[in-house]
C-alpha positions as CSV (number, residue, x, y, z in Angstrom):
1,X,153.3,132.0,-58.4
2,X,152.6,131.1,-61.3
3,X,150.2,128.0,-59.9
4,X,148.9,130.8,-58.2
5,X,147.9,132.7,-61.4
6,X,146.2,129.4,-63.2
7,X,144.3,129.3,-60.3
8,X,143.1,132.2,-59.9
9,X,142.3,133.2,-63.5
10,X,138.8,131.4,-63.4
11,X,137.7,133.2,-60.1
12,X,138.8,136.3,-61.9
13,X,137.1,135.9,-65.0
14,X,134.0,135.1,-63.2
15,X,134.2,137.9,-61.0
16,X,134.7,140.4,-64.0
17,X,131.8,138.8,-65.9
18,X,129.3,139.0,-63.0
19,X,130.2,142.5,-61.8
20,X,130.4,143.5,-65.4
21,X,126.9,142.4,-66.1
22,X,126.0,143.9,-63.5
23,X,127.4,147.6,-64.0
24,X,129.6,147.6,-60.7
25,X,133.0,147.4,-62.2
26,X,134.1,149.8,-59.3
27,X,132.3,148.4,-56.3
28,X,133.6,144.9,-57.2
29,X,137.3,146.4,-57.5
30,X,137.1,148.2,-54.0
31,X,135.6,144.7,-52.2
32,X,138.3,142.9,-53.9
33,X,140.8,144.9,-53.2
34,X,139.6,145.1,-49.3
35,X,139.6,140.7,-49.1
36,X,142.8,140.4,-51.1
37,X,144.5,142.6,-47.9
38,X,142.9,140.7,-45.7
39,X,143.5,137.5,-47.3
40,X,147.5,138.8,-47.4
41,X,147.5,139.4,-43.2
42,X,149.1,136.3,-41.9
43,X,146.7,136.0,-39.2
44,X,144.2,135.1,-41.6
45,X,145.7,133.2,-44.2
46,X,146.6,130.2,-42.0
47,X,142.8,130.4,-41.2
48,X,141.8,129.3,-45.0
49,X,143.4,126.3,-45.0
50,X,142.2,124.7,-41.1
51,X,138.7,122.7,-41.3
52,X,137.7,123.5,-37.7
53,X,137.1,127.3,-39.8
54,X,133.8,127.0,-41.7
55,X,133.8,129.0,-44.8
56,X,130.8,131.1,-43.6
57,X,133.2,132.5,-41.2
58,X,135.8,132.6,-43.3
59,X,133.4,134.7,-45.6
60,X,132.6,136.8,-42.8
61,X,136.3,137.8,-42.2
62,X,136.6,138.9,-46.1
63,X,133.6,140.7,-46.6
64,X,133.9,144.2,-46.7
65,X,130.8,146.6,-44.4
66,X,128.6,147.6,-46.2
67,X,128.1,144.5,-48.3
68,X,125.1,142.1,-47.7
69,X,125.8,138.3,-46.8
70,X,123.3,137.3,-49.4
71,X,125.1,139.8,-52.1
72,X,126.7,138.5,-55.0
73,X,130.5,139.4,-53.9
74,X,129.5,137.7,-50.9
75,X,128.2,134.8,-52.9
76,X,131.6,134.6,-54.7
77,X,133.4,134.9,-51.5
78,X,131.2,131.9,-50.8
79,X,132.5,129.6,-53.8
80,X,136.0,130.4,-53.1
81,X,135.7,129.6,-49.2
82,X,134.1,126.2,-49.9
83,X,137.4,125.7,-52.3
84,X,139.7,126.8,-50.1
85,X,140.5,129.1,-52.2
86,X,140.8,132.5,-50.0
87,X,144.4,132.7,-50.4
88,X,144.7,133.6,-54.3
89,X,142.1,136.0,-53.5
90,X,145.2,138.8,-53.7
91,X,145.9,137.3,-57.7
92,X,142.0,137.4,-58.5
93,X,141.5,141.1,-57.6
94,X,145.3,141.9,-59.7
95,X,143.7,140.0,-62.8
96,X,140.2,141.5,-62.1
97,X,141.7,144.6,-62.2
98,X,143.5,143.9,-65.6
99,X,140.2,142.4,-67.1
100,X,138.4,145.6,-66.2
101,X,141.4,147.7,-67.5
102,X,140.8,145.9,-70.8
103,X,137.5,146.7,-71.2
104,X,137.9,150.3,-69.9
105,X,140.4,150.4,-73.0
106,X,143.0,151.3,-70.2
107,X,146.7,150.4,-69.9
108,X,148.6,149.9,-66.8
109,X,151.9,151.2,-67.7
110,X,155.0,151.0,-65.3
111,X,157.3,153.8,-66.0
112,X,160.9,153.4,-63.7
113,X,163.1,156.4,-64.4
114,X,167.0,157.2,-63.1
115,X,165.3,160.4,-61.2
116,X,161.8,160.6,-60.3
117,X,159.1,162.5,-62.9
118,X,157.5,165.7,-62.4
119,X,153.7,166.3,-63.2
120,X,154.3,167.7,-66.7
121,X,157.0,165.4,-67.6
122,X,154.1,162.1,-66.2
123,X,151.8,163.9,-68.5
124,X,154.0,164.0,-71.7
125,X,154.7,160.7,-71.6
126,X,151.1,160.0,-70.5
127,X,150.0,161.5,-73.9
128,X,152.8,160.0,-76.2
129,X,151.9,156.4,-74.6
130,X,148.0,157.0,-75.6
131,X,148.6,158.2,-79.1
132,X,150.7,155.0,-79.5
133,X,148.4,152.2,-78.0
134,X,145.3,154.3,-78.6
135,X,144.2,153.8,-74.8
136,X,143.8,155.8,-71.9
137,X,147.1,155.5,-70.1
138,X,147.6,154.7,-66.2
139,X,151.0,155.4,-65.1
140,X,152.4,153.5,-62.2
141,X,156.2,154.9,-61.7
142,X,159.0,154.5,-59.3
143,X,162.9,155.7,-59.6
144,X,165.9,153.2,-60.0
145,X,169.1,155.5,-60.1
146,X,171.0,152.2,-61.3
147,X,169.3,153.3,-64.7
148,X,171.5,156.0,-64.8
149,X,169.9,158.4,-67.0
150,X,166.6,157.4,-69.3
151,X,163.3,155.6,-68.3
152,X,162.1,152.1,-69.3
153,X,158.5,151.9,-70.2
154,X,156.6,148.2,-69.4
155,X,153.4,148.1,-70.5
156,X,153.2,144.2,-70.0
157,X,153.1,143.4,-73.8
158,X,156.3,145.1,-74.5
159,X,158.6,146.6,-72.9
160,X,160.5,149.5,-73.8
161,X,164.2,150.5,-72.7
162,X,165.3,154.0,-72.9
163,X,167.5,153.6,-70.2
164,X,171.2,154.5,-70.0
165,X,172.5,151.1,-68.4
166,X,170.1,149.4,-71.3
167,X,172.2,151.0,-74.0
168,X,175.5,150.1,-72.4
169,X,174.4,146.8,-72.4
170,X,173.6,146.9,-75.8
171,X,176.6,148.5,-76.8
172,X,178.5,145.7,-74.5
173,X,176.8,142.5,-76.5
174,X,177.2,144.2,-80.1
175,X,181.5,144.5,-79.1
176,X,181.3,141.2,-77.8
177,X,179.5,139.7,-80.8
């Protein structure tokens, strides 16, 4: 995974800086999104690595409609099919999508709370999280009842642990210490 990551990071980067420069933050998201699920089909994965595939075709399989051959996407497409690189196509569009966080001045914040959150409740915290990291907030939540009570906050910097079982386990090591 972590190869996986180093790898990807450059492809990333330069996909950010040419869609930036370009003013199509969005687009570039959506058609990255679309080739990183159809790099992750197992079908096609096994496709990126066999040299009987050329990488026009394997271009051609990742492009989303819409988008021109000759179109830049399709051009970085291009680079990363002559690498063999197609297959960290899913960790370029998840580091894409952090780079254009960051300059969106928005944070991707996972909230996992014992029950699940209602609207006003998102909100709130939504609110308390901006006025703290001065950025527009983007929750991402899900429910682990082994919490028991509480929520614990990552915002991928720092990670915050309101959580019931968290304080038990503080309270555990300080008795133990």
């Amino acid at each position: 995974m972590a190869q996986a990551i180093t790898l990807a990071r450059p492809y990333a980067r330069a996909a950010f800086e040419v869609a930036h420069s370009a003013g199509s933050l969005a687009a570039w998201s959506q058609a990255l999104a679309f080739a990183a699920e159809v790099a992750k089909d197992s079908r096609v994965a096994d496709l990126g690595t066999d040299p009987r595939v050329l990488p026009v075709q394997l271009v051609a399989l990742h492009l989303p409609t819409g988008i021109a051959a000759d179109a830049p996407f399709a051009q970085f497409l291009g680079e990363m099919a002559e690498q063999r690189r197609m297959a960290l196509l899913p960790e370029v569009a998840e580091l894409y999508e952090s780079f254009k966080r960051e300059s969106e001045s928005q944070l991707l914040v996972k909230v996992t709370s014992a029950m699940a959150l209602d609207a006003a409740q998102a909100e709130q915290l939504k609110v308390s999280l901006k006025r703290r990291f001065k950025r527009e907030i983007e929750l991402e939540t899900r429910v682990d009842a082994s919490l028991l009570a509480g929520v614990v906050i990552d915002t991928g910097a720092e990670v915050i642990d309101g959580s019931a079982r968290g304080r038990l386990a503080k309270l555990a090591t300080a008795l133990s210490h």
